[in-house]
FITI-128812 format. One record per residue (C-alpha): residue number from 1; residue in one letter; x, y, z. Coordinates in pm, whole numbers. Layout:
+-----+------+--------+--------+--------+
!  nr ! rest !   east !  north !     up !
+-----+------+--------+--------+--------+
! NUM !    A !      X !      Y !      Z !
...
+-----+------+--------+--------+--------+
***
This chain:
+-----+------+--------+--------+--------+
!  nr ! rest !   east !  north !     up !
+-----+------+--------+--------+--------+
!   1 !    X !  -4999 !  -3952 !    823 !
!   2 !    X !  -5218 !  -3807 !   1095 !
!   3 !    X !  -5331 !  -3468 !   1161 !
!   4 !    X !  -5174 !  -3549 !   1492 !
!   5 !    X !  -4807 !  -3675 !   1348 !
!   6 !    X !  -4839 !  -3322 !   1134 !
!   7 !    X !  -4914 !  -3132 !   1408 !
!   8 !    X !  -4599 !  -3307 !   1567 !
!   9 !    X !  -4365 !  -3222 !   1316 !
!  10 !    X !  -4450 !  -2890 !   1255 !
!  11 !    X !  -4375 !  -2828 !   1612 !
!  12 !    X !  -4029 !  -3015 !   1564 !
!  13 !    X !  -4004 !  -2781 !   1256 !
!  14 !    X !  -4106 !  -2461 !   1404 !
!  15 !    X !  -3890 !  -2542 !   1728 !
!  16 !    X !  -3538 !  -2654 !   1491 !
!  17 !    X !  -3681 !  -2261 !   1327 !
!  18 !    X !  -3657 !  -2115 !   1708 !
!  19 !    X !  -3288 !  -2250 !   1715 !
!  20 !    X !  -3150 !  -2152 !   1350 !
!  21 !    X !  -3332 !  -1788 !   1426 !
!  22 !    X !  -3164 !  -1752 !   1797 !
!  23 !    X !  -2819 !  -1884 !   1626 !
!  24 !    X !  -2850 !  -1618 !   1338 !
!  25 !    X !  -2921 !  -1356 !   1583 !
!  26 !    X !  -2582 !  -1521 !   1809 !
!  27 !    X !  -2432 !  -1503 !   1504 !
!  28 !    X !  -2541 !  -1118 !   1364 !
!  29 !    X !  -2468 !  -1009 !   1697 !
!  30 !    X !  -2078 !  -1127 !   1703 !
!  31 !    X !  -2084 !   -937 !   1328 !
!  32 !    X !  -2207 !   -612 !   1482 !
!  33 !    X !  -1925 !   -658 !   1730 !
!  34 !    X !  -1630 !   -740 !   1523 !
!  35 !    X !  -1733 !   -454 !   1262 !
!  36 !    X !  -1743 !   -241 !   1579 !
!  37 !    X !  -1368 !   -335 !   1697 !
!  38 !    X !  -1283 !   -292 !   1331 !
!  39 !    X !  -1411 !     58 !   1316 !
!  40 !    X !  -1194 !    116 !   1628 !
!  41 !    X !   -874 !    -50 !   1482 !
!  42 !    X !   -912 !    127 !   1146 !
!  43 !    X !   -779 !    467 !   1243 !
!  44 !    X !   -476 !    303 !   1448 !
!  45 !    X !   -419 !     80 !   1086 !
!  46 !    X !   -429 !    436 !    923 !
!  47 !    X !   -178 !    577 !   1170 !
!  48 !    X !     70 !    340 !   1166 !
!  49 !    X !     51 !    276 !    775 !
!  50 !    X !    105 !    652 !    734 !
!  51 !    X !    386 !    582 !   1003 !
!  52 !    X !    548 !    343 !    762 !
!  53 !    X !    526 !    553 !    455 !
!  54 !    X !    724 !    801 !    637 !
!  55 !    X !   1009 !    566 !    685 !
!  56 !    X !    978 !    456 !    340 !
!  57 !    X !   1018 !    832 !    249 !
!  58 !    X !   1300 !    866 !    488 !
!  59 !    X !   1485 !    529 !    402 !
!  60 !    X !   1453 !    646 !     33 !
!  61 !    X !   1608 !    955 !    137 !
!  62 !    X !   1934 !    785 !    372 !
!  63 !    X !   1967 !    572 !     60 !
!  64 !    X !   1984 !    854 !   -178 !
!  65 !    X !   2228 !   1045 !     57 !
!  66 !    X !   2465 !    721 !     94 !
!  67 !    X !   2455 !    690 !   -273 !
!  68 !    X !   2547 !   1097 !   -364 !
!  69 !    X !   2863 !   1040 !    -69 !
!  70 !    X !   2968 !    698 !   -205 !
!  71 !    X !   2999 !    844 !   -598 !
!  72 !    X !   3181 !   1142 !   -413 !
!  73 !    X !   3446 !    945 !   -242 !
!  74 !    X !   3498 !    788 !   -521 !
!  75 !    X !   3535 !   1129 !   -722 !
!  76 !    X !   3790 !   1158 !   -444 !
!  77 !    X !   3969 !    862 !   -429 !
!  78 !    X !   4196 !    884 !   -719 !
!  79 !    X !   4296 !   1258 !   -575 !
!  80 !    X !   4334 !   1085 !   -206 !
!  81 !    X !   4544 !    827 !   -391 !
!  82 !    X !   4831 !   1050 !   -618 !
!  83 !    X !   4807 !   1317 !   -243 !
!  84 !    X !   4920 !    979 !    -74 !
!  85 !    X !   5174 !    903 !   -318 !
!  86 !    X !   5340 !   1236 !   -304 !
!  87 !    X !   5368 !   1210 !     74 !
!  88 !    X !   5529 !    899 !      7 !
!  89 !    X !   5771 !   1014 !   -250 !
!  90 !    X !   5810 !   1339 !     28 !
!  91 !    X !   5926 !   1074 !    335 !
!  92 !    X !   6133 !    857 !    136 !
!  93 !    X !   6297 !   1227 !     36 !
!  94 !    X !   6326 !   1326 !    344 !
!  95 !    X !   6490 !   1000 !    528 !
!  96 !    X !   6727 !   1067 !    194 !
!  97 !    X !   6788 !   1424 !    372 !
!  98 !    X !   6852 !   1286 !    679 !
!  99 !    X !   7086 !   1000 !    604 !
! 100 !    X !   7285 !   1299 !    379 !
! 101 !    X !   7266 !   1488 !    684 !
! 102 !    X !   7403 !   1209 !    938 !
! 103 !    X !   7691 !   1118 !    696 !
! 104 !    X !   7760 !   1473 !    730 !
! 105 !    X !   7711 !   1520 !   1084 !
! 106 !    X !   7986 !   1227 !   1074 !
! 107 !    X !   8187 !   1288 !    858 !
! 108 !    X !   8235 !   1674 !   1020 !
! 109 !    X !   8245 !   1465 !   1384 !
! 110 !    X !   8565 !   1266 !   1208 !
! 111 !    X !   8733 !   1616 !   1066 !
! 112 !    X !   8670 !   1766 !   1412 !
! 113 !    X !   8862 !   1451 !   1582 !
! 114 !    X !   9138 !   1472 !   1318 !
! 115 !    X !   9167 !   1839 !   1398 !
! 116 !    X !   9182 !   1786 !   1767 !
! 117 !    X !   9367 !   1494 !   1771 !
+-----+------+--------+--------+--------+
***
């Protein structure tokens, strides 16, 4: 190989250098710029993750609170149940009343007829 040849590829070598060095320096530059937008996304990513952890919070809380009225209408239920069997046993009483009270009603509507008649 000539002196000449050499002198031809180390150009070739130190121009393919010129291209990998401007492509790294592409390159480092896009880095610096997507670290910079992540810097500015980071506290928004803090915000809305402490955003979240307050719903959590307050989700844990709802569910808590649905869990403390469901075991109390339970606790309730079997009272709500006998209170609606009394009323119950207190209307079919009282339609009892009532029919004693028509028969009555008729039977004084007959003796008033047999009086007047």
């Amino acid at each position: 190989m000539t002196s000449r040849d050499m002198s031809r590829d180390n150009l070739v070598m130190s121009r393919d250098n010129l291209v990998t060095s401007r492509d790294n320096l592409v390159t480092s530059r896009d880095n610096l710029v997507t670290s910079r937008d992540n810097l500015m996304t980071s506290p928004g990513n803090l915000v809305t993750s402490r955003d979240n952890l307050v719903t959590s919070r307050d989700n844990l809380v709802t569910s808590r609170d649905n869990l403390v009225m469901s075991r109390d209408n339970l606790v309730t239920s079997p009272g709500n149940l006998v209170t609606s069997r009394d009323n119950l046993v207190m209307s079919r009483d009282s339609l009892v009343t009532s029919h004693d009270n028509l028969m009555t009603s008729r039977g004084s509507l007959a003796m008033s007829r047999g009086t007047l008649v």
